[in-house]
Steps between C-alpha positions, in 0.01 A plus 500: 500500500650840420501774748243758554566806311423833639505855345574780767457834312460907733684767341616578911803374562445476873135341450644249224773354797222463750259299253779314382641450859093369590466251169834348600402476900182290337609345233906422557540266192309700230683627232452920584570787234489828605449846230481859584414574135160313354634471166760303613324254714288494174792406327608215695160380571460431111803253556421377858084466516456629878246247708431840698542844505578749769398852299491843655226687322607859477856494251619739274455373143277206566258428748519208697174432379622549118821259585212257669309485173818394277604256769169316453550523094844317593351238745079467550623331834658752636400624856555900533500631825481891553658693706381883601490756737157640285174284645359667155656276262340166632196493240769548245703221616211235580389575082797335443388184672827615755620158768474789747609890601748575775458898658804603574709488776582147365555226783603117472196444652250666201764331283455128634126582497485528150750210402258297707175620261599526172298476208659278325693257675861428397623200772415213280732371295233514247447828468664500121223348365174711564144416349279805507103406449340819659387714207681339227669201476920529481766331563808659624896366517759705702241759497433535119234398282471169354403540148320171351538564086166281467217587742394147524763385676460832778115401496618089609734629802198744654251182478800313664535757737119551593499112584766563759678166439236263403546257242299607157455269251595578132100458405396761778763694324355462171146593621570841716791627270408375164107492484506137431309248718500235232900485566594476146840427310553850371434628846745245658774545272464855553501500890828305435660775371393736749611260726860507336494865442442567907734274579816682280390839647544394806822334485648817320464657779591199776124528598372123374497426885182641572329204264453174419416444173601139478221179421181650386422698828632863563523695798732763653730450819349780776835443708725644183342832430339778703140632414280721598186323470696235751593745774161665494362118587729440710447819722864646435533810667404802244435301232126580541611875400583360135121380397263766351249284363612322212722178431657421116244761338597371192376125535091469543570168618655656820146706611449149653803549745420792593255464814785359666693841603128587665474259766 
């Protein structure tokens, strides 16, 4: 498992030690990187995808609210945590979907607070690998975007994914993907392909751990891959903050799932 990455950014010198000085009290083996200047820390972020991110909000030349919203372009996971002595920038920050908002004087103990709630949890060794099914349905690697170059094959890993590791059989397949109850020829050698076609996106991208494709019956591994759909089930702190209401908009077949996040 690599180390957790955080981003320390305050264009105060003095207030930059003392919220470096508080992630390192918390957190002794993450991997820490401290700016002064946004544009830097913007810099190295597009190298080194931050898990989280410390940001003052008032900087000359870009807002820690601007740097926040080119972070998340970088990595969708990332947590951003703001740091201010202004109470009126919190309805800015919490647009942003923020982990959480520090007012300043900064202590180890609001630090540790927040490390302890984040939004999106980064202490699995899983976190690489992140299924997002709230709104709609992505899949993201090291923090990017997973582009499938046939939308079949994207459409198979969401049904996968809605079944939650149960077993589905290639004529179920046939029937919710393809329109085809009668489980023809031309729909089977078809699925085959999208079958193959999932499988080498994956494994481009050292991702074909998260399903089993093998012997007629398909299902993804839960343990191998975060989701959000997952941690909302599973009561994970703040993961109830990511649903607003819909789940894979683009696949009708997934209004059925839906009553689920209502219970």
């Amino acid at each position: 498992m690599s180390l957790m990455r955080i981003l320390a950014v305050d264009d105060e010198k003095d207030a930059l030690e003392v919220l470096v000085s508080a992630i390192k009290e918390c957190e002794p083996d993450a991997e820490v990187q401290s700016f002064n200047s946004p544009s830097e820390a913007l810099k190295y972020a597009a190298d080194n995808p931050p898990d989280i991110a410390f940001l003052d909000i008032r900087m000359p030349g870009m807002s820690g609210l601007d740097l926040a919203k080119k972070l998340k372009a970088i990595n969708v996971r990332v947590n951003i945590v703001f740091s201010t002595g202004f109470s009126e920038f919190a309805p800015d920050a919490f647009s942003l979907h923020a982990s959480g908002y520090i007012m300043k004087p900064i202590s180890t103990r609001l630090v540790r607070k927040e490390l302890e709630n984040l939004r999106n949890p980064v202490n699995t060794p899983n976190n690489r690998i992140f299924v997002r099914t709230f709104g709609n349905f992505e899949l993201f690697v090291d923090g990017e975007t997973l582009h499938f170059s046939r939308k079949p094959a994207k459409e198979l890993l969401a049904y996968l994914v809605d079944r939650k590791g149960s077993t589905v059989t290639r004529k179920e397949l046939c029937s919710v993907l393809l329109q085809d109850e009668a489980f023809t020829r031309k729909s089977q050698d078809y699925l085959t392909k999208i079958v193959k076609e999932l499988q080498k996106i994956l494994d481009e991208v050292n991702a074909g751990s998260i399903v089993n494709l093998d012997r007629g019956e398909y299902s993804v591994i839960p343990e191998n891959f975060s989701c959000d759909a997952y941690d909302y089930l599973k009561g994970v702190p703040n993961a109830f903050n990511n649903f607003y209401g819909e789940y894979m908009s683009q696949y009708p077949w997934a209004e059925k799932s839906i009553q689920q996040f209502y219970k």
